[in-house]
N, C-alpha and C positions, 0 to 999 in steps of 0.2 A: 467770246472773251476768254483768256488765257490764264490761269492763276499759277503765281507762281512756287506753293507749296499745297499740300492737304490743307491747310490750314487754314489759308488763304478761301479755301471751297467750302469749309467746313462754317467759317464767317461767315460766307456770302449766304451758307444755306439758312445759319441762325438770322439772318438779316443787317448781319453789320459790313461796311464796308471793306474794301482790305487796304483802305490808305488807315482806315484810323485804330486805335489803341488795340492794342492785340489781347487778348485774353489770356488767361494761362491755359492750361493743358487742363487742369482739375475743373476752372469753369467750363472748361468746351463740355468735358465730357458731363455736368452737373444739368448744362441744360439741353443737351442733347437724352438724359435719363429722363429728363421732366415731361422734354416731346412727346416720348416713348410709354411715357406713362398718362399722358393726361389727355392726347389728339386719340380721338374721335374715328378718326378715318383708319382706315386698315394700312392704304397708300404710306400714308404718315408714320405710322409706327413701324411701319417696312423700312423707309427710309433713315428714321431715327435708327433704328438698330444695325441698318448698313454702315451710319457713321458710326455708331459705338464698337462694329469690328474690326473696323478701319481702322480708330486707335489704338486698340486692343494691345497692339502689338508694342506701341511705342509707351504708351500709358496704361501699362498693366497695372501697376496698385492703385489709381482712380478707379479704370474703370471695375475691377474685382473691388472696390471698396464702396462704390458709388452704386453700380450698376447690377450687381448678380441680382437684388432680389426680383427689380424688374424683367431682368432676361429672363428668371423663373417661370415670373408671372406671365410673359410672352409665349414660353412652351408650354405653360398649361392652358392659356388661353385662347391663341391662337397656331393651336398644333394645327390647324386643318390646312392653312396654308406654308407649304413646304419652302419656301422662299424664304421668309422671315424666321419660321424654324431654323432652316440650316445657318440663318445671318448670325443667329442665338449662338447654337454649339459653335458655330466658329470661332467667335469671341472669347467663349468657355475656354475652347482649346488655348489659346492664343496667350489669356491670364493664366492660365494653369501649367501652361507645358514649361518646363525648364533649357528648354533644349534652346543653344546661344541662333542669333539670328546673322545673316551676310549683312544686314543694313547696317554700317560703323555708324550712322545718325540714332539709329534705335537701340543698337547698343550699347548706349548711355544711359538708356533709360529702363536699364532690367530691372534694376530693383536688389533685392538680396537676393542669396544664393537659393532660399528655401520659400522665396515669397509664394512657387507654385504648391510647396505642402502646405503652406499656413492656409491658401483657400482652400486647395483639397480639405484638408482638416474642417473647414468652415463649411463646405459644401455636404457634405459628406456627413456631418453633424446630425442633420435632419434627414431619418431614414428615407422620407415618403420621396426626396428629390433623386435619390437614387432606385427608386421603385419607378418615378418617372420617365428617365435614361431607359430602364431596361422595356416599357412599355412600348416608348420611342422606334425599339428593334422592329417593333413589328410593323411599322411604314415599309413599304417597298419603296420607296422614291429615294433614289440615288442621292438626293442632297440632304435628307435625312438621316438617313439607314448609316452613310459612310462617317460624315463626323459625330455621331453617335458613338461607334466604335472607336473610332479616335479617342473621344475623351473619357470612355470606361476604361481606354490603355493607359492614357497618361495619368488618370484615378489611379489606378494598380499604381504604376509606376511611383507615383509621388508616398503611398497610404494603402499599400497591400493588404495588410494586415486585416488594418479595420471595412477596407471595402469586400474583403472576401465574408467576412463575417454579417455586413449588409445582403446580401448576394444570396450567403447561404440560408438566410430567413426568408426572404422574400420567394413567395410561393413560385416556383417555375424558371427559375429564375437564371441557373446554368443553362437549362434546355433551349430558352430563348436564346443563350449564345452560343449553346451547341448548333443552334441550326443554323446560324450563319455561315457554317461551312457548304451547306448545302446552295447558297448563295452560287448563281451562274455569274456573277462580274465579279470578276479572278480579282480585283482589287480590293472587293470588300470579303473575301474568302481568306484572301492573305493575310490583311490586317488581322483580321480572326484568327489567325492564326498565333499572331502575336497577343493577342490578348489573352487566348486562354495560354498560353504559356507563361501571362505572368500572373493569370489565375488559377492556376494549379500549383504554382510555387511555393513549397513547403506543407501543404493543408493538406492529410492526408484523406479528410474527409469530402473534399472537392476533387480530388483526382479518382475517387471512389466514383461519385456521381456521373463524372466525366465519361469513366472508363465503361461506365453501364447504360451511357447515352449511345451507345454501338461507338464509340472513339478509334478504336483500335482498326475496324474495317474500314471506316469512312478515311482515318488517316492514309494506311496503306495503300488504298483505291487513289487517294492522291498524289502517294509517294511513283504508282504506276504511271499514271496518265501523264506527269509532271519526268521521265526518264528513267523511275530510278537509281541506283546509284550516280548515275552519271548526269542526274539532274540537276537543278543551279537551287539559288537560296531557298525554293520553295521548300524544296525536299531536305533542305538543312533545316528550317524550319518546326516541320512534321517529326524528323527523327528526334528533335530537341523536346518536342511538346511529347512524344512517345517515351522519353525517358525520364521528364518529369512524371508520368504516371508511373513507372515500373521501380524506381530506383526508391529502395527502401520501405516498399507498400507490399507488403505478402499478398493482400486480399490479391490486389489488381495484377499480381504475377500469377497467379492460382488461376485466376479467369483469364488472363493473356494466354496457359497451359492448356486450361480445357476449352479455350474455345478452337483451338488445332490454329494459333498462329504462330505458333514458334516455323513451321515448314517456310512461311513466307518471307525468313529470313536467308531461308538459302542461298534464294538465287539473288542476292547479293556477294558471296562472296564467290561468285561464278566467274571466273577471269578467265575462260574459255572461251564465253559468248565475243568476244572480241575481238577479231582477230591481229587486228590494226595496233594492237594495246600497247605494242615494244617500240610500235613507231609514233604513234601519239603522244604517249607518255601520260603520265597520272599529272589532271590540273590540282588545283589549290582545293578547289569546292569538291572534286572527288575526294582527295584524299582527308577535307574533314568530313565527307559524308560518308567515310566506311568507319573513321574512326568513331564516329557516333552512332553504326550500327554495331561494333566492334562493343561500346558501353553498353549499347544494348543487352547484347548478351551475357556481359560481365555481370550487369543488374538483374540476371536471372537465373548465375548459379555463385552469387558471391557467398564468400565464407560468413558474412554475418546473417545471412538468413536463414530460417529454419532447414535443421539437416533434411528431413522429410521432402519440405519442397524441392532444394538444390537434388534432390536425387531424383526424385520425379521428371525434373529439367531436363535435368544429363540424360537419363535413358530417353525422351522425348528429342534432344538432338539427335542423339546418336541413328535412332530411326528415322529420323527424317532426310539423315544425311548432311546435318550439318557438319558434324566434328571432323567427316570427309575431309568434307570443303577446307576447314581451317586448316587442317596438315597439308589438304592440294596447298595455300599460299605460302603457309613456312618454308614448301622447299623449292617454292614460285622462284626464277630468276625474274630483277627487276623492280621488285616491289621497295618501294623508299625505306630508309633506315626506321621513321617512326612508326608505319604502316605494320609492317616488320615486326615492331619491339610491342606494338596494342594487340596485334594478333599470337605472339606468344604467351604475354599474359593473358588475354581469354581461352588460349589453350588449354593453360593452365589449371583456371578455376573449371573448366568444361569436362577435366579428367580427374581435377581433387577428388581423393576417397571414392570414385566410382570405378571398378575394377574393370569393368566391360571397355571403359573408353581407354583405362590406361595398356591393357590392353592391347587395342589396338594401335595408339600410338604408339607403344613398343614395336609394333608390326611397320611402321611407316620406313620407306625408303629411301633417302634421298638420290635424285637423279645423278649420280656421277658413275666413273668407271675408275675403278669397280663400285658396285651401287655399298653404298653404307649405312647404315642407320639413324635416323634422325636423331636421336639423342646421341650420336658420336658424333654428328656434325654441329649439336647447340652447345656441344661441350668446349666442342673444337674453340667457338665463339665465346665463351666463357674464358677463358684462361690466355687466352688471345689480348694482351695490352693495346695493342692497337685498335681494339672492337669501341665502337662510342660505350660509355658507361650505361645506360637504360639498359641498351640490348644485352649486358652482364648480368646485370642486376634481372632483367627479365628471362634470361635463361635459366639462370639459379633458380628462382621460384618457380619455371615448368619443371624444375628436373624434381623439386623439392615435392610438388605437389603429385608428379609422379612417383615417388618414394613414397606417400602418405597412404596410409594403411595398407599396403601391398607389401605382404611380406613375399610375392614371387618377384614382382621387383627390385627388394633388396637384394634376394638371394643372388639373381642375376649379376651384379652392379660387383658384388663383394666378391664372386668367382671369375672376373675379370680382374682382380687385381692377385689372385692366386696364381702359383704356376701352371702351368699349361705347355699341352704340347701344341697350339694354334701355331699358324701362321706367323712368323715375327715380322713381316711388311705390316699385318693387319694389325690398325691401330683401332684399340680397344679405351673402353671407358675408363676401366681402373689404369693403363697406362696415361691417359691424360688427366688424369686425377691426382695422380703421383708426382706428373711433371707439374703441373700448377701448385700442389703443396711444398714442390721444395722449388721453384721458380725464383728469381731476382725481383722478380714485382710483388709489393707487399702484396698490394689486393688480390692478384690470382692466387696466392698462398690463403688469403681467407675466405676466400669464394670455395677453393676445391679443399677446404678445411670444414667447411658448413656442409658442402656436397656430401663430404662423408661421412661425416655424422650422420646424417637422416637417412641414408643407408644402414646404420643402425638402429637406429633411436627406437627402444622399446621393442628389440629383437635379442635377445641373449646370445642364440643359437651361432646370428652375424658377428655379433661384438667379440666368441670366442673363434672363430675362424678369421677373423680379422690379426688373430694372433698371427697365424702360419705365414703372416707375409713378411719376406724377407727382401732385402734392397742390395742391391750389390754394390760394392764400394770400391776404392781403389783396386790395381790388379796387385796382388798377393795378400789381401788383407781377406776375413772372413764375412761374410755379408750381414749385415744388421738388421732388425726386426723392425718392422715399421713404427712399432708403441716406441724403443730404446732412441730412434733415429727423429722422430718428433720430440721427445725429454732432451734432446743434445740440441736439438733448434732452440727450443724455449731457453736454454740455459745458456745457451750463447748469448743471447740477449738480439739484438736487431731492433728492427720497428716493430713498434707497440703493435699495428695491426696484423702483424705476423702473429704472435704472440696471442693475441686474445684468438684468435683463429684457432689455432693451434691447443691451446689450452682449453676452449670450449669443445675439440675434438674430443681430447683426453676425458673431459669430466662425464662427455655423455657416453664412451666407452669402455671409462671404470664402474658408471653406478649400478647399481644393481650385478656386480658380474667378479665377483670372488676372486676368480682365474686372471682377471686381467689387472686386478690391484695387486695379485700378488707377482706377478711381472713388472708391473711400475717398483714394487719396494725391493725387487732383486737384487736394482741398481743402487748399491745405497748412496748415491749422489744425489738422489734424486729429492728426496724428504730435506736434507739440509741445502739444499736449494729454495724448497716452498716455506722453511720457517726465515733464511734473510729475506726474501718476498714480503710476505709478511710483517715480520718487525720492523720493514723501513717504512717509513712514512714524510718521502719526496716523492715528488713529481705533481704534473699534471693533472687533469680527472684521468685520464686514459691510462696513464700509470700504476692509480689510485686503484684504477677498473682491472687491472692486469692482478693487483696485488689483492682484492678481493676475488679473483679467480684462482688465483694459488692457495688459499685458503680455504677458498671452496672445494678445491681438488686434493687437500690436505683433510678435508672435512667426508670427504668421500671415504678416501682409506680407510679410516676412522669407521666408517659406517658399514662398509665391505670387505673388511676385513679377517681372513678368516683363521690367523695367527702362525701362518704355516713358517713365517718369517719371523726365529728367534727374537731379529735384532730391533723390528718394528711391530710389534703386538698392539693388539686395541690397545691395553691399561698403558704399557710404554707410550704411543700415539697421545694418548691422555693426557700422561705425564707430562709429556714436551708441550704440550699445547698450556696447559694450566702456570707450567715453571719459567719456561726460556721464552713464551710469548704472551702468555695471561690472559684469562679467561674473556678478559673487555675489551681487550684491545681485539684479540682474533673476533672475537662478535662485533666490533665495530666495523672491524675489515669488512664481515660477512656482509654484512649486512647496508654496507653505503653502495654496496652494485645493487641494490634493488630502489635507490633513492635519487640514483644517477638519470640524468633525462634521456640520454640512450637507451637505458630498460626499459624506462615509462615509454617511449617510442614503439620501441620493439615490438613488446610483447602484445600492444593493442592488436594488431593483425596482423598475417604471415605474410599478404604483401609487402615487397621489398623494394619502397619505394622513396630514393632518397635522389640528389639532385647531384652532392658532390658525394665523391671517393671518402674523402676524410669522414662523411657521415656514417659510414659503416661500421657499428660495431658488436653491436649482441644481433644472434638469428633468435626469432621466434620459436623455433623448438627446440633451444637450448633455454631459454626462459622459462619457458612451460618447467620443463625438469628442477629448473635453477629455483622455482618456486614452490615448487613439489618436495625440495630433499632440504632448502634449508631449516626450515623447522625440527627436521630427525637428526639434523647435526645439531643443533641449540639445544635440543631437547637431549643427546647423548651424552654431552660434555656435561651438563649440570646433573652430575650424578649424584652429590649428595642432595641437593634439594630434591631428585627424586627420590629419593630411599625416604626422605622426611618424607613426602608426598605420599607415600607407599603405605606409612605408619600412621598417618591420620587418614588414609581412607581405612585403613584397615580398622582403626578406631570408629571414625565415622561406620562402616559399615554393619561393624556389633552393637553399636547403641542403635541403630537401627533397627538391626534384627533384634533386641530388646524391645526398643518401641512397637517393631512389627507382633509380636509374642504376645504383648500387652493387649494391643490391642484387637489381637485376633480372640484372646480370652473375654474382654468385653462385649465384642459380637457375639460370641458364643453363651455367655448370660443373657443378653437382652434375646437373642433367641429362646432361651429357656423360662425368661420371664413373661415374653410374646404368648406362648406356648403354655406357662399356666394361665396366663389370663384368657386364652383361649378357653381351656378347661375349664374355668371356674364361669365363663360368662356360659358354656354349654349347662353345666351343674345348676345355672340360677332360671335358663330354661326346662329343663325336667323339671324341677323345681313348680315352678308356673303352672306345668302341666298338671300335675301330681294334686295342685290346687282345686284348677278346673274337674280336674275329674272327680276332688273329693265334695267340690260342690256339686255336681251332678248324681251323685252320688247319693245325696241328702235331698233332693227334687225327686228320686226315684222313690226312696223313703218315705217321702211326703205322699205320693200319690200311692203307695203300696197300703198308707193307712188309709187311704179314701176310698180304695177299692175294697179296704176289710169292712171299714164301716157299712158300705151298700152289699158287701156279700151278708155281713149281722142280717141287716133288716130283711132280704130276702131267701137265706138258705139258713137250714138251721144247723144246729152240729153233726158231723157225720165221721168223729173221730174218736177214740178214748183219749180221757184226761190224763194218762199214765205217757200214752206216747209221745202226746204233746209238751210234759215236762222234760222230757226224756231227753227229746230237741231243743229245747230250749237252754235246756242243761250244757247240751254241745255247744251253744253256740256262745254263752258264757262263759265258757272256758278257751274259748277263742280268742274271744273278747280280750279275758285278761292274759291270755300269752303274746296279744300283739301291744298289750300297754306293757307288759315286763321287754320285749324286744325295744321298745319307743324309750323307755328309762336306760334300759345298754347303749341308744344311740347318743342319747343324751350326755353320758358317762364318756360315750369318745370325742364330742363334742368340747368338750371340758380339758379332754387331753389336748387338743388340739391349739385349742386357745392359749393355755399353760406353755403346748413347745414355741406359740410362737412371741410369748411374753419373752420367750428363753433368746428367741435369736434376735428379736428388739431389743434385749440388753447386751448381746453379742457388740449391736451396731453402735450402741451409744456406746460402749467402750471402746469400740474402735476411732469412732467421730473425738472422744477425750484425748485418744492417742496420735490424734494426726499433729496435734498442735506443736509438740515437740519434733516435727518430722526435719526442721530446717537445723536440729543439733545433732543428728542423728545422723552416722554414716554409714549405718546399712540399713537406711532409709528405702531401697528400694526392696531390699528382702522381706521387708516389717508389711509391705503394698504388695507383695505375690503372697505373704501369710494371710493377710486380711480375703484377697481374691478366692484363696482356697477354701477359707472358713467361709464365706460366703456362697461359695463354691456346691460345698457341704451341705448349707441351710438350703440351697432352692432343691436339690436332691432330697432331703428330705420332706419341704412341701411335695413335692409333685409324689413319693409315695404316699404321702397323708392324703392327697388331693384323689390320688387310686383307688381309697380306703374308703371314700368317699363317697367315689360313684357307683365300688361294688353296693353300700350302703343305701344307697337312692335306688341302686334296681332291686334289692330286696324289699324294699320299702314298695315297690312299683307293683312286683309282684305281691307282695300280702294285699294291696292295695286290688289286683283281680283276685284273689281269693275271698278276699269282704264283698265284694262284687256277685262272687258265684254264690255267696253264702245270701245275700240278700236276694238274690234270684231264688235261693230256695226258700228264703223264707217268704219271701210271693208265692208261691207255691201251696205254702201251708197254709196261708193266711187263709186260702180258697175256703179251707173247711175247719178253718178256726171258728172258737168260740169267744166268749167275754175275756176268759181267763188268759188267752193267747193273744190278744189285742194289746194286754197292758204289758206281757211280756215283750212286745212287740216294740211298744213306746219304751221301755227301759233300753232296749237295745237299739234304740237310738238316739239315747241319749248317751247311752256309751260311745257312738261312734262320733257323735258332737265334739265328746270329750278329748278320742281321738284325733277330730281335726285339730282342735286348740292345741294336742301338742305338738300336730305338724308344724303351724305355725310357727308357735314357741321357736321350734327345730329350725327352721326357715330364717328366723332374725339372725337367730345365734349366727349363721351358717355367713349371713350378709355383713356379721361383725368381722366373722375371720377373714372373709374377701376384702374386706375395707383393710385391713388390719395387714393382708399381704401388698397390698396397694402403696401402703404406707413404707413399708420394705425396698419393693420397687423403687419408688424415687428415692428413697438411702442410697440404693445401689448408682440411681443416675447421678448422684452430686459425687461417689466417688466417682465413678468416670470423670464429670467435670474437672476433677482436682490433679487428676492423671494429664488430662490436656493442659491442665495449666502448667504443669510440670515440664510436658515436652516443649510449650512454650517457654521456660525460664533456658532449657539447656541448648534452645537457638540460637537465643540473646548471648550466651557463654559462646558459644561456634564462634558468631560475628566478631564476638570482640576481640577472640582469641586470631582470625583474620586481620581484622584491624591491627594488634599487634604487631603480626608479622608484614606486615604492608610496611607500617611506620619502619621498623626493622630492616626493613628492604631498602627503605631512603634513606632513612644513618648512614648503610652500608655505602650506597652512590655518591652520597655529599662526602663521607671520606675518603673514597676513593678521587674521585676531582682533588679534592681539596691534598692528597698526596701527588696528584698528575703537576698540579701547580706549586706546591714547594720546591719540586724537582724541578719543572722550569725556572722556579725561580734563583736556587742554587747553580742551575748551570749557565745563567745570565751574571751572576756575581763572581764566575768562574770565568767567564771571559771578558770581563772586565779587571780581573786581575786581583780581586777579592781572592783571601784563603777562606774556604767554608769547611769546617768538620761536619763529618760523615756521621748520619746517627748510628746507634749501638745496631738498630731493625737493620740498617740496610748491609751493616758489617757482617751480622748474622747470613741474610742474603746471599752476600759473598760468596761466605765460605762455604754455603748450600750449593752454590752455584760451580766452584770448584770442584766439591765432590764430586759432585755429576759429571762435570769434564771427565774427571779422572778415573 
């Protein structure tokens, strides 16, 4: 039996007839989910799922709305059968992809434009489903494996972002789709190819992982086996996925260097191996497959990457033999115009700032007769109007980037435009340099106007040799200097792009260069040419842009000036800028070419890459300068505000060095107050000492009677009572000249106390006198008298504190002399009797006595240590009061800031606020209104005469 739609079969299968009532689309598919989810048999859900991929396509948002969770459940349930697996992904695919279908029946039923993100989004949701997908990789079976990959493509595709960030959680995750390259069926190799191309898009943390799964061999090996260059989409493919890892990722250019692949770009640009190549001719797929190895390279010595790398690159070309190669194609016959204009710009950046390779391409020949140099032949094509525009624009930036930091390259460049006794058939660099800057065509006039600049730029030596060129002019007339014969262009006037050409020469071979401003102000035409520039304020931006390059170039002189020219001096220069064109108006000039979308263009990178002619206008190494010098023009014209500038830092910087003085004086007390408390905590250890040992001292006592006692009872007297007195007598006399020494200590103890009552009421009359310090103005004099007397008092502690400790070693020593004296009197005691026992006991009670007035001695001592203590923090609250101080004359700074800020906008608001009276007077003037003239601007006037006159 015959049905005569899907649908038709799709009834028969649910069990309804195909004469009777038709179901819709959303029922078919609701109960063909139910089948799928609820029959038993394996048969069953195999089949169920065959119809749900069948619709898939016509009835995407049922079945994505109705069906994913069971198709889910399908792939995790029944993975082991690959049949109903692949019926899954298919369906996936089929919901999810966007891509429009041939069937005009089913494409009515697409849906919205995004309905494949909104499942993406939905699927995708739940990490562990796309932990499933990558599981899936690991089937061999062709019906698995392949729409697999499919739909982690169309996943990317729809939701990159967030599927890369799935991907890169999930343990193993790249690696699994790294090895599908290693897959032998080229179909599921390919797509992998595709996939990770749009999984490395933008992440620079996936193209990391990529690049260190061995990427870069595995690709290459493919790039071989698949033709190489002259191979079809696969190897367009590989080179796309090879420059999403290189382009803009240092790591993976660093490891692309050290792993020695740069050599394996060579033999790409081998247009030898061919020989056929003139007669074949370059297809479509070659010639985007060089140009994407051509990116290649670009993304491994571009200017935005670290200079280190990019130089590391270049000499790894160079040895390898690339850099060869790309000069063998520049002077290639044959090679298509865009092939051509990609391979000069990666010349380009292959030679930027590398000397070795510039170099050699100054060495390059091109094949003609007589043979010529490559750079006289890209010049040739440079100034050449009939040349397509790329290839202009792409010569200028090689010749530019060969000029960059090679000052023997400038030299060269500038001594071809000198005289010479050369050959005159041989046509030289500076003669085609000269002939495009005075050319009929605007743009070769600013091509070989940029050229020559960067033949200077940031060469003094070049910019004043650039003087000696002279230009020959009509016959009988005297010939002209090349600076006089560009000031007579600009002031002819012509096209703007002449002109800004032209004038960006000028600016970048007056700055910095004395000698050659004062040849520009020779001509005195030339200065009242840049001030009407200036004060007009018609035209266009490009006009606008011309007239803040003549102010730039007016702002130069100014700057390099070195007054040898009576008539134009700095202060004159000054004059005229402040009087005839005014100080806001020239800073507005200056200042709207940095605001212009042409600078903001420009200056981002020195590639020169623009689409139309009319887009040229500023070079990137006149920007660089243009950004560099106008701040020292702003900054020279506002001369009075710096001389104020000059006087408050000068001010600022004395109350500094006041504050610095102050405060180096505070340090230098709290050093010296460190330092006696040093002292005094050693003094209160001797101290301790002096203790212990006078108790020890009276233990030894103790036992010297116990040993006289048991000598009594056992020896009897074996001495005269005459000698015994006699010694006893000495040592009483002892006795009392260490208590008359103990009374004098005491006596300076007393002085001591007294001086420092003296300089406790020093501080409290100082602490009474600060109160008034806020009426007082020479408040700070009154705070360096106080520092000095203070100054004074710790100077005298610390010799009191000397006096001191000479004191405590006398003390130390009497203290072993009583020692050596009770040693002798152990001695006598041996062959004492009754009578010398008791003299024995008095003499130690005298030395009792003298401990008590060690002690005594010891309090006092920890009163005057408390007492300097108390000094001490007097001293630390002035300091506090000093800091508060410096704190009040901050707040004075600010405000005094504040001020002149406010000050600064008065000025601006009256200034407008004068810009628009004037407009508005000269709107009442041409409507026929009489308006008088204020008294200010009469004055004006007749300032304005004088000057004339």
């Amino acid at each position: 039996m015959r049905y005569s739609s899907k649908m038709d079969y799709f009834r028969k299968y649910l069990g309804a007839q195909p004469g009777e009532g038709q179901p819709s689309g959303a029922e078919t598919v609701e109960r063909l989910v139910d089948r799928a989810s609820s029959s038993t048999l394996l048969e069953d859900r195999r089949d169920a799922v065959r119809a749900i991929k069948a619709l898939s396509r016509k009835f995407r948002l049922e079945v994505g709305t109705q069906a994913m969770e069971t198709l889910l459940h399908v792939l995790e349930s029944d993975r082991s059968d690959s049949e109903i697996t692949g019926y899954a992904l298919d369906a996936f695919c089929n919901v999810m992809s966007n891509e429009p279908t041939d069937d005009e029946e089913e494409v009515q039923f697409q849906g919205p434009d995004d309905l494949g993100a909104q499942f993406t989004e939905i699927f995708i949701k739940k990490s562990d489903n796309v932990g499933l997908l990558l599981s899936l990789l690991e089937e061999y079976d062709f019906h698995v494996r392949w729409p697999t990959v499919k739909l982690i493509t169309i996943l990317l595709t729809n939701k990159c972002k967030d599927l890369q960030e799935c991907i890169l959680v999930h343990p193993m995750g790249v690696s699994k789709l790294m090895d599908l390259l290693s897959d032998s069926r080229e179909i599921i190799r390919n797509d992998a190819l595709l996939l990770l191309n749009q999984l490395t898009r933008s992440n620079a943390n996936i193209q990391k992982i990529v690049a260190f799964e061995n990427a870069f061999e595995r690709l290459l090996d493919i790039i071989h086996e698949e033709g190489g260059i002259d191979g079809g989409i696969v190897v367009e493919d590989c080179l796309l996925l090879l420059l999403n890892l290189l382009k803009n990722n240092s790591s993976n250019q660093n490891f692309f260097r050290e792993g020695s692949h740069v050599k394996y770009l060579t033999p790409f640009f081998d247009l030898e191996q061919d020989p056929h190549r003139s007669q074949v001719g370059w297809s479509a797929q070659k010639v985007t497959n060089i140009h994407l190895v051509l990116q290649l390279v670009r993304s491994l010595v571009s200017p935005s990457n670290p200079q280190q790398l990019n130089t590391n690159c270049q000499k790894t070309m160079y040895t390898c033999g690339l850099v060869q190669q790309l000069c063998t194609i520049l002077m290639a016959s044959g090679v298509p115009a865009d092939v051509l204009t990609e391979t000069i710009n990666t010349v380009a950046e292959v030679i930027r700032g590398n000397l070795q390779n510039q170099e050699y391409f100054a060495s390059v020949m091109a094949p003609s007769n007589p043979p010529r140099p490559a750079i006289v032949v890209l010049l040739m094509s440079m100034v050449n109007e009939k040349q397509p525009f790329t290839l202009r624009c792409a010569v200028l930036y090689c010749f530019q980037s060969f000029l960059y930091k090679n000052e023997v390259g400038q030299s060269q460049i500038v001594q071809t435009l000198l005289p010479t006794s050369a050959d005159v058939n041989t046509i030289s660099a500076g003669q085609l340099l000269c002939g495009g800057l005075f050319s009929t065509d605007s743009l070769s006039n600013w091509f070989a106007a940029v050229a020559m600049l960067n033949a200077i730029s940031d060469n003094a030596t070049q910019k004043e040799q650039l003087l000696r060129v002279q230009l020959a002019t009509s016959l009988g007339n005297p010939p002209v200097s090349l600076l006089q014969q560009c000031c007579n262009i600009v002031a002819q006037g012509g096209r703007v792009q002449t002109r800004l050409g032209i004038l960006m020469l000028l600016a970048t071979w007056m700055a910095d260069c004395p000698t050659a401003v004062s040849h520009f102000l020779f001509n005195t035409a030339n200065v009242p040419y840049l001030i009407s520039q200036v004060s007009s304020s018609d035209g266009d931006e490009n006009e606008q842009n011309v007239q803040g390059l003549c102010a730039f170039l007016l702002g130069i002189c100014l700057l390099s000036n070195d007054d040898q020219n009576e008539t134009f001096t700095t202060a004159s220069l000054r004059q005229i800028i402040e009087k005839r064109i005014g100080l806001e108006a020239f800073t507005n000039k200056l200042t709207q070419v940095t605001k212009s979308e042409s600078y903001t263009r420009a200056i981002k990178k020195p590639h020169i890459n623009y689409k139309q002619a009319s887009e040229v206008v500023f070079d990137y190494e006149f920007c660089r300068l243009f950004k560099s010098v106008e701040h020292d023009i702003l900054k020279a014209l506002s001369s009075n505000n710096r001389e104020e500038s000059k006087k408050q830092l000068a001010n600022l910087k004395e109350h500094e060095s006041i504050v610095t003085q102050y405060k180096d004086l505070i340090q230098e007390q709290d050093e010296r107050l460190k330092d006696c408390q040093g002292r005094l905590e050693s003094i209160e250890g001797e101290y301790r000492k002096a203790k212990k040992q006078l108790e020890d001292y009276a233990q030894q006592i103790q036992q010297l009677k116990d040993q006289n006692a048991l000598l009594k009872a056992t020896k009897g007297s074996k001495t005269s009572d005459g000698d015994k007195d006699e010694e006893v007598r000495t040592l009483n006399d002892r006795v009392q000249s260490l208590s008359l020494q103990l009374s004098e200590k005491e006596s300076h103890i007393e002085k001591l106390k007294t001086d420092l009552s003296v300089v406790e009421a020093r501080v409290v009359a100082q602490e009474m006198g600060e109160e008034d310090k806020e009426n007082n103005p020479s408040e700070t004099a009154v705070l360096q008298q106080t520092v000095n007397r203070l100054n004074t008092d710790l100077h005298e502690l610390r010799v009191e504190l000397s006096n001191k400790d000479a004191e405590i070693n006398k003390l130390n020593s009497e203290c072993s002399q009583l020692q050596t004296q009770l040693q002798q009197v152990q001695s006598i005691s041996n062959t004492s009797n009754e009578d010398s026992d008791a003299k024995v006991v008095s003499l130690s009670e005298d030395v009792t006595k003298l401990t008590d007035e060690r002690n005594t001695l010891q309090d006092r001592v920890k009163k005057a240590n408390e007492e300097n203590l108390n000094l001490i923090d007097k001293v630390h609250k002035m300091e506090d009061e000093l800091s508060k101080k410096d704190g009040e004359k901050d707040m004075i700074k600010e405000e005094l800031e504040t001020l002149k800020k406010e000050q600064e906008d008065l000025l601006v608001l009256l200034a407008d606020q004068d810009t628009k009276i004037d407009k508005y007077k000269q709107k009442l003037k041409e409507l026929g209104q009489e308006v008088e003239d204020d008294d200010d601007d009469d004055d004006f006037d007749v300032e304005d005469d004088d000057d004339e006159s």
